[in-house]
N, C-alpha and C positions, 0 to 999 in steps of 0.2 A: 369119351362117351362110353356109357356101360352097356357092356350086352343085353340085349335085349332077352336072350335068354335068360338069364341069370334073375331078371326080372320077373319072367311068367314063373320061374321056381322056387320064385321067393319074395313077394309082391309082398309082405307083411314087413321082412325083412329091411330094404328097400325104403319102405312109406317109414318104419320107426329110424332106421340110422340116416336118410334124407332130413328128418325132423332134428335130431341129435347137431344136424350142421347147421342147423339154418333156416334149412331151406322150403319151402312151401310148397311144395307138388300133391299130383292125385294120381296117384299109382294106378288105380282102378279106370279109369279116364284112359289114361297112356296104356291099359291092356285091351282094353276097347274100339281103341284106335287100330289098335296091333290087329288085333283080331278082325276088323272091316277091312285091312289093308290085304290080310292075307286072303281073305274072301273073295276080294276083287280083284286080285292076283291070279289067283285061279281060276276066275271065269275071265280073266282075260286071255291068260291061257287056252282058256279051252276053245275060245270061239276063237284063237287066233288056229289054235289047230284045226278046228270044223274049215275055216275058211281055206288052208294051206290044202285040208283035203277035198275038199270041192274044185279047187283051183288043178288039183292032180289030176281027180275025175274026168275034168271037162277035159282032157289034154287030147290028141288027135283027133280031134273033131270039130263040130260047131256045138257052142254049149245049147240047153233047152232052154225054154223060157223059163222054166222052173226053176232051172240051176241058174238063171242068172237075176232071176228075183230074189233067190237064195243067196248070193253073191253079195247081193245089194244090200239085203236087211244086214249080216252077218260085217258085212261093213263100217253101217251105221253104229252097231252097237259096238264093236271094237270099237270104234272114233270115241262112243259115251262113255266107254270103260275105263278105256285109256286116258281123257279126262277124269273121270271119277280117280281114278290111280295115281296120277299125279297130282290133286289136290290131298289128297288123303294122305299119301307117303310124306307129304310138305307139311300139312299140319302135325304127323307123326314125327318128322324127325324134327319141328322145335322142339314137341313136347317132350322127347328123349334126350334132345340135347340142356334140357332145366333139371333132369335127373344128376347130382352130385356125383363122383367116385365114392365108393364106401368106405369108410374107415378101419384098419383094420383092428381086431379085434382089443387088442392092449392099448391103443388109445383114448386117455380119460374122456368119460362126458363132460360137459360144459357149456356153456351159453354164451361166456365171452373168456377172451386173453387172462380176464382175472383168476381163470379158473383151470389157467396152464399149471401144471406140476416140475416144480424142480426136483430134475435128475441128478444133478450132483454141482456143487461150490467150489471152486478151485482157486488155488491164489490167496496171500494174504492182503487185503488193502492197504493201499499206501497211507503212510502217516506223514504230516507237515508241521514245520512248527510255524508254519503263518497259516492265515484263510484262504484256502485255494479259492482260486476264478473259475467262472466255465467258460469254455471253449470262443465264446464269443465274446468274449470280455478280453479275452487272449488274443485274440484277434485282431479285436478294434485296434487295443494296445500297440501290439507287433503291426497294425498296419495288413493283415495276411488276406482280413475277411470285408470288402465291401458293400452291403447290402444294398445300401440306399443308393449307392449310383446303379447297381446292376438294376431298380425296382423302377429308376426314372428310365431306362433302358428298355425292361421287361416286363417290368410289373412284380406285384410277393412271390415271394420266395423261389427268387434267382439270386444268383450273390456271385460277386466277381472275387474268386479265390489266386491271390496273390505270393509273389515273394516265395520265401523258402518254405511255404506249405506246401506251396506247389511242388516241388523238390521232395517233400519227405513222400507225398503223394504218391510220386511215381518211383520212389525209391520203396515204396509198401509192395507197389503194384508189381517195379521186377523181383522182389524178395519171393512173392505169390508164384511166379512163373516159374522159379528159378526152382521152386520147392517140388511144383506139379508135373516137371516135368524131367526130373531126380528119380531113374529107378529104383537106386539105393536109399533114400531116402523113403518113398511108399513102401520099400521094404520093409523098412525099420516103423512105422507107422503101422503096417501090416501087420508086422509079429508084438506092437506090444500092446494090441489092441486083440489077439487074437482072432484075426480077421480070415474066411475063407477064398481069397478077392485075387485077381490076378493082379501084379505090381505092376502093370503095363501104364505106360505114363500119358497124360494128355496132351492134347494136341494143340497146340496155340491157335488162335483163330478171331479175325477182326471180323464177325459177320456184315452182314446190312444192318442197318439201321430201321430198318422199315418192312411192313410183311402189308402183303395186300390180306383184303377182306377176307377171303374164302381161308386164306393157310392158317393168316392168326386165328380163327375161327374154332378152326380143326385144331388146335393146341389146347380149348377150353380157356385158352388165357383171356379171351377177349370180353369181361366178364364186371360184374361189378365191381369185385375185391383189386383190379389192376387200374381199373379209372387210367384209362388210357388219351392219346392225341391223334386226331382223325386231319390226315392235309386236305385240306378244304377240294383243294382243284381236282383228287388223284383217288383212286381207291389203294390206299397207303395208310397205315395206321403206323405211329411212331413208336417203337419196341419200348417196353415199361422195363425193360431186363434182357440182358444178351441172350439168356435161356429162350426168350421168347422168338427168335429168331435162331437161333441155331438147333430148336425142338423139332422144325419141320425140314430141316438140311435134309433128311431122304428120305421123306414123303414119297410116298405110292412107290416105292423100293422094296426087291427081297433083298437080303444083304446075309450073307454066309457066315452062319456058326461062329468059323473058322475066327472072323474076321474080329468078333467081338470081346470083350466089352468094346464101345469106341468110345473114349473118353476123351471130351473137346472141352477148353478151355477159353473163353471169349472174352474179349473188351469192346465196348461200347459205352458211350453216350449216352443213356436212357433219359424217356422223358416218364413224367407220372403224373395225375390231375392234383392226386389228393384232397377231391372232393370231399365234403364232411370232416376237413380235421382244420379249416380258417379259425386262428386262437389257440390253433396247440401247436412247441415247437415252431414258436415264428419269429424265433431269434437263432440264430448261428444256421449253422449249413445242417442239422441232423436229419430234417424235414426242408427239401427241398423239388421245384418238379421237376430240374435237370441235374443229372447227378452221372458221375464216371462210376463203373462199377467193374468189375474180374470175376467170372461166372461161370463157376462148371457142369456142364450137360455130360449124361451118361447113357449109353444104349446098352441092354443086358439083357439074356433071357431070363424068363419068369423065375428059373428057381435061382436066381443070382441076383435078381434087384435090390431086395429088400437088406442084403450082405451089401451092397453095392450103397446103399442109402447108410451103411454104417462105416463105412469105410471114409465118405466124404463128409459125415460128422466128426468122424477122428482126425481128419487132416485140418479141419475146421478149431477141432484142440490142440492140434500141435499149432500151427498159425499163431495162433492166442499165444500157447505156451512159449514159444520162441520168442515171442513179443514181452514177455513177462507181463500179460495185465489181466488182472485179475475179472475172472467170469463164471457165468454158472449156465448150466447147460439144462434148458425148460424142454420140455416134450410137450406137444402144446396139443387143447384137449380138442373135441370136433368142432367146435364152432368156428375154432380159429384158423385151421389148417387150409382153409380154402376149397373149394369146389371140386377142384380137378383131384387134389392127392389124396391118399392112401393114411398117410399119417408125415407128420411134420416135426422138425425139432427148431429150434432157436438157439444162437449164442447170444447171452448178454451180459454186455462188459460193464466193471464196474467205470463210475464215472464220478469221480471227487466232486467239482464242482457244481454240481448237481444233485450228490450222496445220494444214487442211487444206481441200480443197473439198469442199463437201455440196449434194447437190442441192436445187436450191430451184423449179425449173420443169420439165414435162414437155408433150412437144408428139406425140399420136398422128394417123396416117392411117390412117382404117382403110378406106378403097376402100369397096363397099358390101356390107359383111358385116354390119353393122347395118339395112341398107335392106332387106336381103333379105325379114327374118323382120318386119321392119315397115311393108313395105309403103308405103314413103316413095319415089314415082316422079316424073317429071320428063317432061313431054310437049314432045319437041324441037319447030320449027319445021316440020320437015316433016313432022311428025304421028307418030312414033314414039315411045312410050313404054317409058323405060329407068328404071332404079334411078338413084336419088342416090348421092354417094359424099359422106362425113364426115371432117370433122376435129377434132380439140378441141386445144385446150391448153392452161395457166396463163398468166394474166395476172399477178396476183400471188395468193398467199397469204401464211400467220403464217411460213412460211420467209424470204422478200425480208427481212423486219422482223429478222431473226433476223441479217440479212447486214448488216444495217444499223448494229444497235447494235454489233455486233462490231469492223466495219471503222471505226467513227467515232466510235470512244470516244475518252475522255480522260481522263487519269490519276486528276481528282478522279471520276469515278463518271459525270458527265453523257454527252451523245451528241449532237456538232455534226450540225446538220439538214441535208442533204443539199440542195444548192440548189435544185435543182430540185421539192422538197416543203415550201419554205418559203412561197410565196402561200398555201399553205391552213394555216398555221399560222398565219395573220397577221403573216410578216416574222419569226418566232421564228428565230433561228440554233440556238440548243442545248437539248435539253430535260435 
């Protein structure tokens, strides 16, 4: 949620980069609001103080009738105030919480994904001398990906992932842990990315799976862009992304200076509606609404976030780069960063069967527009207590895997193992 200060000092500001994302708001409206709130705040205030001192007044004695008609009125209108207050602050904090995070200044404008900017091409693309397949064509082949029985089970786009995908899978996923939570390794990551970041490592972590109403709420995640799953019977909404449940792990917390960054890395299950995208990607696992993912959340003070959001872009290029497969690194413009962040990057891999690049990682800053509404503070050294600021991004998900078979297939149907996720195959080159 954005301050609401920040807002009365820059209500022009605000209404033009709100539009810049998206989004549809009336600044003017939400400072109006503001300002009846605080109006009535005040006179509830005051009549609650009139009443506290009349209540002083009358004290050893019998009150008059005066003072206790006085009593009476000055009650009445508290009770209306204090209605009025709570209708007013409730319309105010929807209409505060439809206000976007602001972009920060170097992120391109845009209207859609199409108008993301590549930051830089890395990797040569592979060359074959047959017609590569895509991934699901590989699949059917090898037996790996079953759709149609998971769709008589589920319904579109569930898919029963099989065999030695499954293997390379989790051979991705411990390569991931193994990387994040390597001092020496974030070191080297560190320095050759020129990073000002502490190399303190992440924390492994299998969150919940689920967050009730109010917490998801307070993350901003609960939103159009996440098209989320509501459990019918429970007030439980099914996490879209690990980040989305380990964003509110110390909600309504001060947490010490000292203690920071705290860098948590999560697996989960995630589910996703994927409303408005029936016809795109409805073959192979790229675009699915249940998907494993590896996901890392960051807590940082203010002047270290935005270092901290580059830091987990970099370890997002080594990933790739240890992997040998070739990607390019988009900084994506307002439209597409989403609501809650600051500004946004993308990894996207190339993908032979396909001849083209598809995203397969996403890294958000979102400053503290999730701390705000959840009350997740940070007590400096000199005794000031301020908001945390956040970051999340992909480590890996069933996308990387997807980048995988593509790029290192071979002509009979197999997929040579990636060197670097060969110790957790036991030495296997090809599956």
């Amino acid at each position: 949620m954005l301050d609401i200060r920040y807002i009365r000092e820059n209500p022009q500001t605000v209404q033009q980069k709100s539009q810049q994302k998206g989004y549809s708001i009336d600044v003017s409206s939400l400072l109006k609001l503001d300002d009846e709130r605080r109006e009535i705040q005040t006179k509830t205030d005051e009549t609650r103080q009139q009443r506290n001192l009349l209540a002083e007044a009358a004290k050893g004695g019998w009150p008059t009738e005066e003072q206790i008609a006085q009593g009476k009125d000055l009650k009445t209108k508290l009770v209306e105030l204090e209605d009025r207050l709570r209708v007013t602050d409730e319309e105010f904090l929807a209409a505060l919480k439809k206000v976007p995070n602001m972009p920060l200044d170097f992120v391109p404008i845009g209207s859609s994904e199409d108008e993301n900017v590549v930051a830089k091409t890395v990797g040569e693309l592979p060359k074959f001398d047959f017609q590569p397949k895509n991934h699901w064509q590989l699949g059917q082949q090898r037996d790996w990906i079953d759709k149609e029985r998971a769709a008589k089970v589920a319904g579109s786009r569930f898919a029963y992932v099989k065999g030695e995908l499954v293997r390379l899978h989790f051979a991705l996923i411990q390569f991931g842990m193994d990387v994040l939570t390597d001092d020496n390794l974030l070191k080297k990551i560190i320095a050759d990315n020129n990073l000002q970041v502490s190399s303190k490592p992440f924390t492994l972590v299998m969150p919940p799976a689920v967050a009730r109403t109010e917490v998801y709420d307070a993350t901003g995640r609960l939103n159009k862009e996440e098209q989320t799953y509501k459990l019918a019977d429970d007030d439980l909404w099914l996490n879209a992304s690990a980040e989305h449940v380990m964003a509110p792990m110390y909600m309504g917390e001060i947490l010490e200076e000292e203690v920071l960054p705290i860098r948590l890395v999560g697996y989960t299950t995630a589910f996703r509606r994927e409303a408005g995208t029936y016809g795109k990607d409805m073959e192979g696992i790229l675009r699915l609404h249940q998907f494993d993912k590896l996901e890392m959340e960051s807590f940082t003070t203010a002047e270290t976030g935005l270092e901290e959001h580059k830091f987990m872009v970099a370890i997002q290029e080594y990933l790739m780069s240890e992997l040998k497969i070739p990607y390019r690194v988009m900084q994506k413009c307002t439209a597409d960063i989403g609501g809650p962040n600051a500004t946004g990057v993308d990894i996207d891999a190339w993908l032979p069967g396909q001849n083209k690049y598809r995203e397969t990682h996403t890294a958000d800053y979102i400053t503290d527009y999730q701390t705000r509404r959840m009350q997740t503070r940070v007590r400096r050294k000199n005794g000031d207590i301020e908001l945390v600021h956040t970051n999340d991004a992909t480590a890996f998900s069933m996308r990387p895997l997807v980048a995988i078979v593509e790029n290192y297939q071979n002509q009979d149907g197999t997929v040579t193992v990636p060197e670097v996720l060969r110790k957790y195959l036991g030495g296997r080159e090809t599956v």
